[in-house]
N, CA, C and O atoms as a MOPAC input file, in Angstrom:
PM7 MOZYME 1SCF
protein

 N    -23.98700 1    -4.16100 1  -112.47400 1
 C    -23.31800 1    -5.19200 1  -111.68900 1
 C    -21.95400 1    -5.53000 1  -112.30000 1
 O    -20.95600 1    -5.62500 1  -111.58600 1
 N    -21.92100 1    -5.69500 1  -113.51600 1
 C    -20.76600 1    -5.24600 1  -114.54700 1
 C    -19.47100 1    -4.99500 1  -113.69200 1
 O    -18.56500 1    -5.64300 1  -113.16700 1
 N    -19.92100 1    -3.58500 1  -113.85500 1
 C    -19.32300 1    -2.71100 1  -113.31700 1
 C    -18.14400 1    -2.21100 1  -112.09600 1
 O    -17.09500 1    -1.61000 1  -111.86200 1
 N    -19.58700 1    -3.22100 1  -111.42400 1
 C    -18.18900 1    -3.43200 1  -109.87500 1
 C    -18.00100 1    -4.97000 1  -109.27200 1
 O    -17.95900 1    -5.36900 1  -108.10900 1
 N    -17.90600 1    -5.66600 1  -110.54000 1
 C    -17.55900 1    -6.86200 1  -110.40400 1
 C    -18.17700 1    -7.63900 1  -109.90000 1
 O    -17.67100 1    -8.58200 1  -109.29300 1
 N    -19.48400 1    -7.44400 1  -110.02000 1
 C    -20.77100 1    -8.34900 1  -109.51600 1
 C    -21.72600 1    -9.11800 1  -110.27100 1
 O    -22.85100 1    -9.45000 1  -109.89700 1
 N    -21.04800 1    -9.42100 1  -111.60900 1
 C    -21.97900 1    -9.84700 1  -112.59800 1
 C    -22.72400 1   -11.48300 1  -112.21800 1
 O    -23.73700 1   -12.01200 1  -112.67600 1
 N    -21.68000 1   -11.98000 1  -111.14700 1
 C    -21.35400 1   -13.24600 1  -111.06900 1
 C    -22.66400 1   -13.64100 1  -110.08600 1
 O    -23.29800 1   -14.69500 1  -110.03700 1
 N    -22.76800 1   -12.86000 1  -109.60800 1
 C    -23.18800 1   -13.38000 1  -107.64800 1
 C    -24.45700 1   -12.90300 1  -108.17400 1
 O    -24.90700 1   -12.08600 1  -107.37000 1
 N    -25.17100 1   -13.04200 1  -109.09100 1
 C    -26.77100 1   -12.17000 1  -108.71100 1
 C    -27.37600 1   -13.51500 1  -108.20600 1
 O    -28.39800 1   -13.30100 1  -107.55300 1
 N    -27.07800 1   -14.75500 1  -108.30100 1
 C    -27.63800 1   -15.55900 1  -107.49500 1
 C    -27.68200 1   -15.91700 1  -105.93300 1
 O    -28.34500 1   -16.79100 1  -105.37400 1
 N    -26.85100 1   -15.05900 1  -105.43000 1
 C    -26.65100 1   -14.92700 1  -104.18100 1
 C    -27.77100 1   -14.73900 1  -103.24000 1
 O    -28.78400 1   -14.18400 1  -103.66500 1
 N    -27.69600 1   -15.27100 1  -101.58500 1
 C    -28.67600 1   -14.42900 1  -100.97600 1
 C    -28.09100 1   -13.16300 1  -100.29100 1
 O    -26.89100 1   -12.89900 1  -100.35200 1
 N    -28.95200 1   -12.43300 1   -99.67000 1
 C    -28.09000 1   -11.30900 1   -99.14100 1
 C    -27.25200 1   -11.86700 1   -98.03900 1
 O    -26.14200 1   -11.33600 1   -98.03500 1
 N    -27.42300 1   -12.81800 1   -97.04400 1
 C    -27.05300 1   -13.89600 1   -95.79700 1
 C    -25.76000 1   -14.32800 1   -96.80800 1
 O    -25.04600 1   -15.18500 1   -96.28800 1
 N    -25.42300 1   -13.98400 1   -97.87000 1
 C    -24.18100 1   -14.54100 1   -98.52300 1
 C    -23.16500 1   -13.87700 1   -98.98500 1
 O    -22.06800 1   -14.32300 1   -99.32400 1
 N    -23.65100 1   -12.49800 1   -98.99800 1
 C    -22.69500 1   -11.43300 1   -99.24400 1
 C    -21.15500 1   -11.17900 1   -98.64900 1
 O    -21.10900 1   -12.07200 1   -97.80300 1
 N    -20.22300 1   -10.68400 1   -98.60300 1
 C    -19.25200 1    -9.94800 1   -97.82900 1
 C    -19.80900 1    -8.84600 1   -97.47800 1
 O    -20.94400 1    -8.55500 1   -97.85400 1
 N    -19.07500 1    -8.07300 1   -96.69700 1
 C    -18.87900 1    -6.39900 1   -96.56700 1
 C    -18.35000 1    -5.90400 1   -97.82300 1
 O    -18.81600 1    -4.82700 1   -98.19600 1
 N    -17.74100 1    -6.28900 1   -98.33200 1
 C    -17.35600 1    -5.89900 1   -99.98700 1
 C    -18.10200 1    -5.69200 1  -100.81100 1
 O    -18.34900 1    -4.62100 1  -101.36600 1
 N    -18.65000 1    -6.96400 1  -101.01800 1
 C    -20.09100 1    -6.85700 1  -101.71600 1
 C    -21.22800 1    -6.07800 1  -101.70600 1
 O    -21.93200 1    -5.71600 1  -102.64800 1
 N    -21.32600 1    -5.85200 1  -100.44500 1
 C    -22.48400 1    -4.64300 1   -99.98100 1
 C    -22.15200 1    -3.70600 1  -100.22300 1
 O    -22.94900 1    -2.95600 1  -100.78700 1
 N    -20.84000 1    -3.25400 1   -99.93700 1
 C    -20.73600 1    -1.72900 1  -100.62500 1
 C    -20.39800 1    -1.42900 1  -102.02300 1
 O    -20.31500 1    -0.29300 1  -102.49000 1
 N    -20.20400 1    -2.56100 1  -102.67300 1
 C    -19.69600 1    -2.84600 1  -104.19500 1
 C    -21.29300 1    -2.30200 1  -104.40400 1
 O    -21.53100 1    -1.16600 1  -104.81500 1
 N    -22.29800 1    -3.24000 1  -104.07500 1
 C    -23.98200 1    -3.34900 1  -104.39400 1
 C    -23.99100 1    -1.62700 1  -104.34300 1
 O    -24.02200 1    -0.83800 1  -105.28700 1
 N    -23.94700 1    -1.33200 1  -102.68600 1
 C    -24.36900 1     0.19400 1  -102.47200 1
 C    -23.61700 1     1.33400 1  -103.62600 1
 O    -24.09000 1     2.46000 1  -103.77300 1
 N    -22.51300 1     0.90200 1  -104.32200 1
 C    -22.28500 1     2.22000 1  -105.12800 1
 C    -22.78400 1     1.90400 1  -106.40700 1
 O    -23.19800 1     2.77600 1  -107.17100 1
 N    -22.76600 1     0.62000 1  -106.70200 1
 C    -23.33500 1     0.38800 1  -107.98600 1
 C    -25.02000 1     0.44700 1  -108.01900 1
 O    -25.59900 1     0.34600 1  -109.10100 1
 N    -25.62400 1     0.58500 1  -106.99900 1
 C    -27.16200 1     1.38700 1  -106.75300 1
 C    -27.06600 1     2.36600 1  -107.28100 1
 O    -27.42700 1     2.47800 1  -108.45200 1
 N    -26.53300 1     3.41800 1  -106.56000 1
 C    -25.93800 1     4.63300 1  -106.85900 1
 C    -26.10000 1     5.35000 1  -108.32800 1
 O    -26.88800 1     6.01600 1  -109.00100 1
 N    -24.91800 1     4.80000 1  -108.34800 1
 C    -24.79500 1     4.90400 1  -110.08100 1
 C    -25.36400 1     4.20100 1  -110.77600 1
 O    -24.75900 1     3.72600 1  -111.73700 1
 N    -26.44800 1     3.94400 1  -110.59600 1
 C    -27.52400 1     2.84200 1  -111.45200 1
 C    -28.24200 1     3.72900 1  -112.43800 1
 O    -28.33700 1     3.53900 1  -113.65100 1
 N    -29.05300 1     5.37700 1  -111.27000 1
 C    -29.60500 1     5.59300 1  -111.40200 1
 C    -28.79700 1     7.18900 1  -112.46800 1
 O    -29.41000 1     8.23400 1  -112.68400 1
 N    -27.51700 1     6.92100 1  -112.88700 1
 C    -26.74000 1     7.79400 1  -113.96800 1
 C    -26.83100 1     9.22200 1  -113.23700 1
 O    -26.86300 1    10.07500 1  -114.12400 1
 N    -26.88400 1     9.81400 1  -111.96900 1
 C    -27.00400 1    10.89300 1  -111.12800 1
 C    -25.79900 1    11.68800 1  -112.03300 1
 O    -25.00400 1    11.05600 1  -112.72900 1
 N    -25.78600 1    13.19000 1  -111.91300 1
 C    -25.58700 1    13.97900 1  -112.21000 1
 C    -24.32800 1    14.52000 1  -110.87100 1
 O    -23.20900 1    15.02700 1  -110.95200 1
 N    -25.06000 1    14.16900 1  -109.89500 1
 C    -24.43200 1    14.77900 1  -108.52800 1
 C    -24.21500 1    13.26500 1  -107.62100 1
 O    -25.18700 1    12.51000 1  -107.58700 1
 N    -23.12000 1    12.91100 1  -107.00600 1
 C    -23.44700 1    11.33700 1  -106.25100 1
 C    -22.79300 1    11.81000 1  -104.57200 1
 O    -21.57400 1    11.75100 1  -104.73300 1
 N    -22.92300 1    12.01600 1  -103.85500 1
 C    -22.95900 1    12.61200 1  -102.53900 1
 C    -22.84800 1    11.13800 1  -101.93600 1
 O    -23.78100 1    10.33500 1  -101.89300 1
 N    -21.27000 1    10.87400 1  -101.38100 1
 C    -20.61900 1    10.01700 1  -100.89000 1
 C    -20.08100 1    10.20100 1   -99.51400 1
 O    -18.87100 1    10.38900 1   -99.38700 1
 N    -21.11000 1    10.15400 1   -98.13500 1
 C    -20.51600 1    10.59400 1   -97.02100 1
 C    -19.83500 1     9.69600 1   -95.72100 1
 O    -20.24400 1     9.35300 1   -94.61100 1
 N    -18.78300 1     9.54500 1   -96.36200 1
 C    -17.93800 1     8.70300 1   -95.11900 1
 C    -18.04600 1     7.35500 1   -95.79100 1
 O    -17.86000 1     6.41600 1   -95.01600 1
 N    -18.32100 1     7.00600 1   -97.14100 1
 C    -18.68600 1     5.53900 1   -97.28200 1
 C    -18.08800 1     4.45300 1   -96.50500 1
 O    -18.73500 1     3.84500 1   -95.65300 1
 N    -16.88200 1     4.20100 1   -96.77800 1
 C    -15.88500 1     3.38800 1   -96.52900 1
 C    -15.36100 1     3.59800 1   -95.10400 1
 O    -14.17300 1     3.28200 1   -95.05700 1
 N    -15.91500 1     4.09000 1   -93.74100 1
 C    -15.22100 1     4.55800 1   -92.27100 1
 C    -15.64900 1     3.16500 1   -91.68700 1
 O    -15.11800 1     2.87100 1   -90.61600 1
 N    -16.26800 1     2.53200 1   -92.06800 1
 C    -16.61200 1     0.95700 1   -91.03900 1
 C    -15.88100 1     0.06100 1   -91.56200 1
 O    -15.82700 1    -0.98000 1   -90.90700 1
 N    -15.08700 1     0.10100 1   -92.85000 1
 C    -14.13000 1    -1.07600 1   -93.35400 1
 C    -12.33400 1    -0.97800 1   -92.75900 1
 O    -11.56200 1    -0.13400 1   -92.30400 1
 N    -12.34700 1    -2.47100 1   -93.13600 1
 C    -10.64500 1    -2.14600 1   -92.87300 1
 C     -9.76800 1    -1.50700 1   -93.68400 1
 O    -10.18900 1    -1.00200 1   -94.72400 1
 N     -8.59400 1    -1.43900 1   -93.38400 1
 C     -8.01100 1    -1.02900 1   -94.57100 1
 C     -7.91900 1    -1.31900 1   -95.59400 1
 O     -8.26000 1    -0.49400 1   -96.44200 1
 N     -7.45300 1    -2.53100 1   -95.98700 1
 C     -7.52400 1    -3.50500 1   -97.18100 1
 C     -8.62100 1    -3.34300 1   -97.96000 1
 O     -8.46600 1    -2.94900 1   -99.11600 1
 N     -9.70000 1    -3.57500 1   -97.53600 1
 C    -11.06900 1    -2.95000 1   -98.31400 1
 C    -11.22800 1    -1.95600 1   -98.77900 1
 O    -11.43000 1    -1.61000 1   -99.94300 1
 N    -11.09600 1    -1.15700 1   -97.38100 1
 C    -10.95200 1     0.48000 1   -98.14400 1
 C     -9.83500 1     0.89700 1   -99.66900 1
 O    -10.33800 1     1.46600 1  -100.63800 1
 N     -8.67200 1     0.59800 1   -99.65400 1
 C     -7.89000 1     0.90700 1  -100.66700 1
 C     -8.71400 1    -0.21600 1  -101.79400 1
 O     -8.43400 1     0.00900 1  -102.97100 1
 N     -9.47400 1    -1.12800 1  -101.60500 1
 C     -9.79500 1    -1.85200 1  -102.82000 1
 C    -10.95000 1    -0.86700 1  -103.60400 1
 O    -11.08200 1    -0.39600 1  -104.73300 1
 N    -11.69900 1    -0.84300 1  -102.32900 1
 C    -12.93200 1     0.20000 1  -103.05200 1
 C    -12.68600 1     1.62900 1  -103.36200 1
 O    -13.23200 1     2.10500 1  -104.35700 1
 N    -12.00800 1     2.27900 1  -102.70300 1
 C    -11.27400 1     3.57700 1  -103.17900 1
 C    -10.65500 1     3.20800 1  -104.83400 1
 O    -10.99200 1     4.07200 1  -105.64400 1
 N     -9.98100 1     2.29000 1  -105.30400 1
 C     -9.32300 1     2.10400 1  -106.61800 1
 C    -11.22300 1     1.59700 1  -107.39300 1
 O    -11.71600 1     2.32300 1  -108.25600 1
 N    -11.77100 1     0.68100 1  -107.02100 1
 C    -13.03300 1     0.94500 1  -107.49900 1
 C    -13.65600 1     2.02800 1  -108.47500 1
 O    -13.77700 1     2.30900 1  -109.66700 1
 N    -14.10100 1     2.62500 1  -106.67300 1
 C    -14.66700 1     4.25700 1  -107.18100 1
 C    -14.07900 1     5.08000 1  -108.35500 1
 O    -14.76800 1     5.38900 1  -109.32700 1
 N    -12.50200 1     5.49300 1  -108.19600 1
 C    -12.07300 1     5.87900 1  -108.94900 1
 C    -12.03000 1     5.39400 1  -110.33900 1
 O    -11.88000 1     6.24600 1  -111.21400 1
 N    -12.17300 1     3.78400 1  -110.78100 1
 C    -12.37100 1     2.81000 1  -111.80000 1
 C    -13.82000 1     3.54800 1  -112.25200 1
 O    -13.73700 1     4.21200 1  -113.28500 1
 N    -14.76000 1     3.51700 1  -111.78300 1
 C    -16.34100 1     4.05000 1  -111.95500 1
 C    -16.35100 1     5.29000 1  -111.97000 1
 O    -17.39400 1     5.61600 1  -112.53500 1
 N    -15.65100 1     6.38700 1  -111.60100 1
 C    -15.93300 1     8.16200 1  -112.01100 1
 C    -14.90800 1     8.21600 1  -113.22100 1
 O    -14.83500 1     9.34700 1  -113.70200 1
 N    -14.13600 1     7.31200 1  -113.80100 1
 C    -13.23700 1     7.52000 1  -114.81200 1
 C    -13.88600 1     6.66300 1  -116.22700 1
 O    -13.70000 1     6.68700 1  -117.44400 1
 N    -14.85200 1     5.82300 1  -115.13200 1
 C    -15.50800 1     5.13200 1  -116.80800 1
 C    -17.08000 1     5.78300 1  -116.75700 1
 O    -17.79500 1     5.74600 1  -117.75900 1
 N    -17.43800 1     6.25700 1  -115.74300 1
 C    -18.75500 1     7.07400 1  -116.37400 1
 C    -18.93900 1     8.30500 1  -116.14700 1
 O    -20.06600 1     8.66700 1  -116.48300 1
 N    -18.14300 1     9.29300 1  -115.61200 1
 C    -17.62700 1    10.40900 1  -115.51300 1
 C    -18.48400 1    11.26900 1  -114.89800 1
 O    -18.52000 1    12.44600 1  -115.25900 1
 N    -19.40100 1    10.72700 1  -113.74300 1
 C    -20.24900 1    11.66900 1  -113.07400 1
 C    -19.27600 1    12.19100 1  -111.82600 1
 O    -18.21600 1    11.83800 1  -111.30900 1
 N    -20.28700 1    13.26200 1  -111.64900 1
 C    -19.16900 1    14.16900 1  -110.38500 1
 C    -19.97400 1    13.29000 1  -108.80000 1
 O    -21.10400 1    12.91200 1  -108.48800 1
 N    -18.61200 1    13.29700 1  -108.17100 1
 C    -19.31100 1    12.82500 1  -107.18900 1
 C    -18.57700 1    13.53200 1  -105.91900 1
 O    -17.35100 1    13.59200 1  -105.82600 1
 N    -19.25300 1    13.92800 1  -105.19400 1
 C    -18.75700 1    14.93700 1  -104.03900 1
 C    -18.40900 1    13.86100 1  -102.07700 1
 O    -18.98300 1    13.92300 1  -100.99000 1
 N    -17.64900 1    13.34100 1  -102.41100 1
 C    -17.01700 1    12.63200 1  -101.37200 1
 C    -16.77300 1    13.21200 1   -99.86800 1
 O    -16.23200 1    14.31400 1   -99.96600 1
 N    -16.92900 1    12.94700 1   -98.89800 1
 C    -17.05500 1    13.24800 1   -97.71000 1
 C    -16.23700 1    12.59900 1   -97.03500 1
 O    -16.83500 1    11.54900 1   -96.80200 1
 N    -14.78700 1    12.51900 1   -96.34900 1
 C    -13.87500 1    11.99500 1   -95.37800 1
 C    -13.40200 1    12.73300 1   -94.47700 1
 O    -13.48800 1    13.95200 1   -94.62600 1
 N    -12.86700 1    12.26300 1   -93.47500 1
 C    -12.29200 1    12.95400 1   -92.40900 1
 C    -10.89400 1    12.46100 1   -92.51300 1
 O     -9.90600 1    13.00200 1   -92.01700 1
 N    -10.92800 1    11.30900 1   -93.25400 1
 C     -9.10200 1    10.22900 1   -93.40400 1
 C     -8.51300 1    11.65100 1   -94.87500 1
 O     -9.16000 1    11.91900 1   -95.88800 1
 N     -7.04100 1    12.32400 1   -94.41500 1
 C     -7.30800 1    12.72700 1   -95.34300 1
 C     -6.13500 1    12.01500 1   -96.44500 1
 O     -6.12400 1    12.29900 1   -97.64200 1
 N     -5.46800 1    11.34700 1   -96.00300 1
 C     -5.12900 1    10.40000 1   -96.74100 1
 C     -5.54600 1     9.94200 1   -98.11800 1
 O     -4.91000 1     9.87900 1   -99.17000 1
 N     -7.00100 1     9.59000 1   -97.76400 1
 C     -8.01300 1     9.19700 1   -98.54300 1
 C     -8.99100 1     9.99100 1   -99.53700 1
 O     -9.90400 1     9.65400 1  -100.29100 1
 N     -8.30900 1    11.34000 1   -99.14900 1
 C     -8.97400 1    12.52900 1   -99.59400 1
 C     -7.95100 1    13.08900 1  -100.75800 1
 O     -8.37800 1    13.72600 1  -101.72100 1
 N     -6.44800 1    12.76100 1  -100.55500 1
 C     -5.81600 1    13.17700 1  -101.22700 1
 C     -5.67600 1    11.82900 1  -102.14900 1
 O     -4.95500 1    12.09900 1  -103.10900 1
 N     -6.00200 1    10.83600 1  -102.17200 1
 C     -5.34800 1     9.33100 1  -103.23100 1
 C     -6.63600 1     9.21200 1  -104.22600 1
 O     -6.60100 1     8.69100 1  -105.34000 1
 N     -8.27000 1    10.05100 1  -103.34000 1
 C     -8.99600 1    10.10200 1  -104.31500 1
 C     -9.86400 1    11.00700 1  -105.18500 1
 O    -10.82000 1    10.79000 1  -105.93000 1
 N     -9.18500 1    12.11000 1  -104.82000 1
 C     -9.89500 1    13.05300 1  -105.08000 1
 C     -9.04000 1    14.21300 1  -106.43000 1
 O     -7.82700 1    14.04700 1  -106.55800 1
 N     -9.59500 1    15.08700 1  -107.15800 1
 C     -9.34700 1    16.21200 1  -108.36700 1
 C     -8.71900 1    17.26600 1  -106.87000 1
 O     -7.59800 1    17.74900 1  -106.70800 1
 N     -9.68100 1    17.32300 1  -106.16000 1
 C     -9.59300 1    18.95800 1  -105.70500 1
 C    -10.23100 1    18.35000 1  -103.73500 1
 O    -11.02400 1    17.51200 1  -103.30700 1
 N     -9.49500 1    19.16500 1  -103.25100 1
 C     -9.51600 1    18.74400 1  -101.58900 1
 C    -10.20500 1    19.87000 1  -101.44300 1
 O     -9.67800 1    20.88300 1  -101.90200 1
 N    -11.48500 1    19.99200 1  -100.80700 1
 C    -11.62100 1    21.58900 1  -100.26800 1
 C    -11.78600 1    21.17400 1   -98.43700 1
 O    -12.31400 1    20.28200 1   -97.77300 1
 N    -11.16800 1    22.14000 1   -98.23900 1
 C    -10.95900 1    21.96000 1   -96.73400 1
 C    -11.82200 1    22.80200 1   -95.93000 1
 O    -11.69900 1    23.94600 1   -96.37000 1
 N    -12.60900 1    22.78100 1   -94.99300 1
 C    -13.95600 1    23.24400 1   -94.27000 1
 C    -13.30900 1    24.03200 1   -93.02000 1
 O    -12.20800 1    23.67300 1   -92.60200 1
 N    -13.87000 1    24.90800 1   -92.53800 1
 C    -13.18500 1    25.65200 1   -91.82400 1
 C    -14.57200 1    25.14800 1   -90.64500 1
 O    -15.75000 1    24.84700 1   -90.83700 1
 N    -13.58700 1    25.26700 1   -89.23300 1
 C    -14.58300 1    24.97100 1   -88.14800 1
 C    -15.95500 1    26.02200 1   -88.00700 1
 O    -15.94900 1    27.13400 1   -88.53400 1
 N    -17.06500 1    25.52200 1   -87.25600 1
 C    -17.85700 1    26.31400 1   -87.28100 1
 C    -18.18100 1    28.06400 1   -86.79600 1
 O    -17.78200 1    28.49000 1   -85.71300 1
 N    -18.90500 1    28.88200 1   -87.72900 1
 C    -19.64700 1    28.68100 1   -89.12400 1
 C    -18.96100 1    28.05300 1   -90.45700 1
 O    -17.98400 1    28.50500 1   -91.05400 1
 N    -19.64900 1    27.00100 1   -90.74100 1
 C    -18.46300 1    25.98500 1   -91.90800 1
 C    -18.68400 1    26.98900 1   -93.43200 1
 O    -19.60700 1    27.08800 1   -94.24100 1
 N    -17.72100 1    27.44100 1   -93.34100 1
 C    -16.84900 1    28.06100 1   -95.26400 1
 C    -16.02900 1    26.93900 1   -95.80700 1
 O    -15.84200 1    25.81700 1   -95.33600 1
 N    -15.62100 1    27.43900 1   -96.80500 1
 C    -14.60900 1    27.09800 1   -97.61200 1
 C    -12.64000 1    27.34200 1   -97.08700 1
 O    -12.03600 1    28.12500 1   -97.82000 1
 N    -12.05400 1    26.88600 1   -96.26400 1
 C    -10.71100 1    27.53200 1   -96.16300 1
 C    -10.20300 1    27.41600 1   -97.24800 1
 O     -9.74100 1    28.48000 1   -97.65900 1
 N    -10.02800 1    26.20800 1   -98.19500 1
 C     -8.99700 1    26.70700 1   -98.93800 1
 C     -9.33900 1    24.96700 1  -100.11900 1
 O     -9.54900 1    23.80900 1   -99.75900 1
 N     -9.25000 1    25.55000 1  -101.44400 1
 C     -9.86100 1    24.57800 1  -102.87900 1
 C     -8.70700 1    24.06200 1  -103.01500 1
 O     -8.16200 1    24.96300 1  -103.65200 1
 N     -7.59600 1    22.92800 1  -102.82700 1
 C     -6.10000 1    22.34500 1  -102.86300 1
 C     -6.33400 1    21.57400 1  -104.01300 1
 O     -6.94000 1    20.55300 1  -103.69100 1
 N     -6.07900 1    21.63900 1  -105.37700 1
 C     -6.01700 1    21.13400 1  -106.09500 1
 C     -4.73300 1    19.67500 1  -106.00300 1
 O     -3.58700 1    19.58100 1  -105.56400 1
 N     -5.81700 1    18.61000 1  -106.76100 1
 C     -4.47400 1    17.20500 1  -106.41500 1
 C     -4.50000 1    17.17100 1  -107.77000 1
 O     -5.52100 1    16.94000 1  -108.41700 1
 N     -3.09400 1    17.46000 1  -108.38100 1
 C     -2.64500 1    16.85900 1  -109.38200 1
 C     -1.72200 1    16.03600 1  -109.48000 1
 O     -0.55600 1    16.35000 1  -109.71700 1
 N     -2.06800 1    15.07300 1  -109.33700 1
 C     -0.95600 1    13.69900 1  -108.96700 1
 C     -1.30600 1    12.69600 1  -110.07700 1
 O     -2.49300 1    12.37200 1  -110.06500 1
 N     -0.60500 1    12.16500 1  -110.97000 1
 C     -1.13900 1    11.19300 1  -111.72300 1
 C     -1.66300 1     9.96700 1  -111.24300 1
 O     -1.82500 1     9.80600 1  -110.03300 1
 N     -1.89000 1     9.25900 1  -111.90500 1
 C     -3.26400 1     8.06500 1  -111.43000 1
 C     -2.69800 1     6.85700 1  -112.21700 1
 O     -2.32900 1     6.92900 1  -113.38900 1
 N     -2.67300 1     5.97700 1  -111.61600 1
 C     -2.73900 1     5.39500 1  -110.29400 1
 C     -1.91700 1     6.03800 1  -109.03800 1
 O     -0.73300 1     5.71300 1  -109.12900 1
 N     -2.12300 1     6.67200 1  -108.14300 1
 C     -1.83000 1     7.06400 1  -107.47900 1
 C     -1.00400 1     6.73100 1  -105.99700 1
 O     -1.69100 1     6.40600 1  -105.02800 1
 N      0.72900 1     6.83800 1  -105.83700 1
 C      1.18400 1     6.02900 1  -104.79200 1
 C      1.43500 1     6.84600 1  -103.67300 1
 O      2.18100 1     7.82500 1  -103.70000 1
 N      0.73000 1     6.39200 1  -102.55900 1
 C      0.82400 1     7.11400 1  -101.16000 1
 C      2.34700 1     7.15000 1  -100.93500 1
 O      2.46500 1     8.27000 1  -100.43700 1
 N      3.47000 1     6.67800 1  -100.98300 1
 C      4.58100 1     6.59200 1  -100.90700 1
 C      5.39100 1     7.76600 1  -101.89100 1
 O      6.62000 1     7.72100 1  -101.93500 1
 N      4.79600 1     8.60100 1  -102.51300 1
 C      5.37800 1     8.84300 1  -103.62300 1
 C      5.66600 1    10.18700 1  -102.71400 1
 O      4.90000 1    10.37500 1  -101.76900 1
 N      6.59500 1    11.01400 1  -102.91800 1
 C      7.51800 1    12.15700 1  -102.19300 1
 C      6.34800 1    13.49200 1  -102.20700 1
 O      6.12600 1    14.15400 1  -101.19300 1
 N      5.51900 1    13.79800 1  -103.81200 1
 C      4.29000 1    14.82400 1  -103.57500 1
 C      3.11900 1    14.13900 1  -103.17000 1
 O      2.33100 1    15.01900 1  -102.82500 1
 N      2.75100 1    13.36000 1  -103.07400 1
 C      1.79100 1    12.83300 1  -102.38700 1
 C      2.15400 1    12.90900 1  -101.09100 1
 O      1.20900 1    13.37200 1  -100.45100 1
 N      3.08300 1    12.67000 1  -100.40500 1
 C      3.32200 1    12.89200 1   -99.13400 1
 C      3.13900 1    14.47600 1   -98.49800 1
 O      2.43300 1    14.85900 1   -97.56500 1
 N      3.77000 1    14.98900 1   -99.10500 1
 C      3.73100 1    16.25800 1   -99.31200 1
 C      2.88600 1    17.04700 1   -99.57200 1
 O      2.90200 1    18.12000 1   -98.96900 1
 N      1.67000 1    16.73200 1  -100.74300 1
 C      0.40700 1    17.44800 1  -100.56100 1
 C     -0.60000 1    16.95700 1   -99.43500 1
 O     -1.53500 1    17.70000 1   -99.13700 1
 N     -0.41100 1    15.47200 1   -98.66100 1
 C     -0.98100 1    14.89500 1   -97.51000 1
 C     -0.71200 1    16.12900 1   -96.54600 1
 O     -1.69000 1    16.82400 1   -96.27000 1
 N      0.40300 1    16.43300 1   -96.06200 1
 C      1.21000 1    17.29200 1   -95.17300 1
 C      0.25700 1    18.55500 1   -95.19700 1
 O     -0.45500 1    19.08100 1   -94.34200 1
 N      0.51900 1    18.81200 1   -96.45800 1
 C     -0.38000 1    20.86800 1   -96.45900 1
 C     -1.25300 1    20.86300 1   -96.05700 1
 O     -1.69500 1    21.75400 1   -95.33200 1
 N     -2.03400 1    19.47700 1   -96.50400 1
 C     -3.69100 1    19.55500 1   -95.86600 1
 C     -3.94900 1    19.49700 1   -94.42700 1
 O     -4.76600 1    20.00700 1   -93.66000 1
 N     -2.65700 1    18.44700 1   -94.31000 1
 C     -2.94000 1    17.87400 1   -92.75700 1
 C     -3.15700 1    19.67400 1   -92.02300 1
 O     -4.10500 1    20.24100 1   -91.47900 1
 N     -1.42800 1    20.18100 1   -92.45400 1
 C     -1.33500 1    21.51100 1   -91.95100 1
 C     -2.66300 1    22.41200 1   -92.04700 1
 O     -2.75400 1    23.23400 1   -91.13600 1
 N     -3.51400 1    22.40800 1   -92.81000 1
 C     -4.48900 1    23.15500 1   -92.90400 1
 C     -5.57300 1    22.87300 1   -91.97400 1
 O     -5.96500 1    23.86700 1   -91.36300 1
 N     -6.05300 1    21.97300 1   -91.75700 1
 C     -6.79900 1    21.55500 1   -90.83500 1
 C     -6.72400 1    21.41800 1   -89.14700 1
 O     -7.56300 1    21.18500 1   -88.27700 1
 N     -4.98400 1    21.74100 1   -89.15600 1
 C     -4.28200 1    22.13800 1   -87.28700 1
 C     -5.19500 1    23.05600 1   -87.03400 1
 O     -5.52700 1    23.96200 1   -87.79900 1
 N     -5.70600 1    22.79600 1   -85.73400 1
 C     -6.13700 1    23.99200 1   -84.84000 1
 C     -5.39700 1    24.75400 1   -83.75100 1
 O     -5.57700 1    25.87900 1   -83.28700 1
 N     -4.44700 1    23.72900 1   -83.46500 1
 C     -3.72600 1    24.17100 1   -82.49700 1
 C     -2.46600 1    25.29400 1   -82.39800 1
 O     -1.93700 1    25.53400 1   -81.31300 1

């Protein structure tokens, strides 16, 4: 609870929570149980933005202080490039591998920043069907 800033509220009822909180709770479940592998699919697609960039800096706060691999699932790829080592991009069906895009962008990471824009772009490009 530590962890994701929940040390405070264990007196809470659940009728008292945020949406924050719940997904703060849901990853710090997660990683309760010290997994090896943490399979993260779409977590954050029902929040707003504001949330989302809070818990995205989170997550990344929690795979940098306990260093499990965790295999993330988005369709935003935005969000794919601000949080992720390595983008692998899925090719339409039968689903392969198109292509392993390594993000080396330093951390903290600014969407504004000229290669971040720019590695956003390749991916976007990779994923055109048209």
């Amino acid at each position: 609870m530590k962890l994701v800033g929940l040390s405070d509220m264990g007196h809470l009822y659940p009728n008292q929570i945020s949406a924050s909180m719940i997904q703060r709770l849901t990853v710090a479940r997660a990683f309760s149980v010290d997994p090896d592998l943490l399979l993260m699919d779409e977590p954050y697609g029902q929040l707003d933005i504001k949330l989302r960039f809070y818990l995205e800096d989170e997550l990344v706060r929690l795979w940098k202080t306990l260093g499990n691999t965790i295999l993330f699932v988005t369709h935003n790829i935005e969000e794919a490039v601000y949080i992720a080592e390595r983008v692998l991009v899925l090719s339409p069906k039968p689903t392969t591998i198109k292509e392993n895009v390594l993000v080396d962008l330093p951390r903290p990471r600014n969407p504004l920043d000229p290669k971040f824009i720019e590695l956003r772009k390749y991916v976007t490009d990779l994923i055109k069907w048209w």
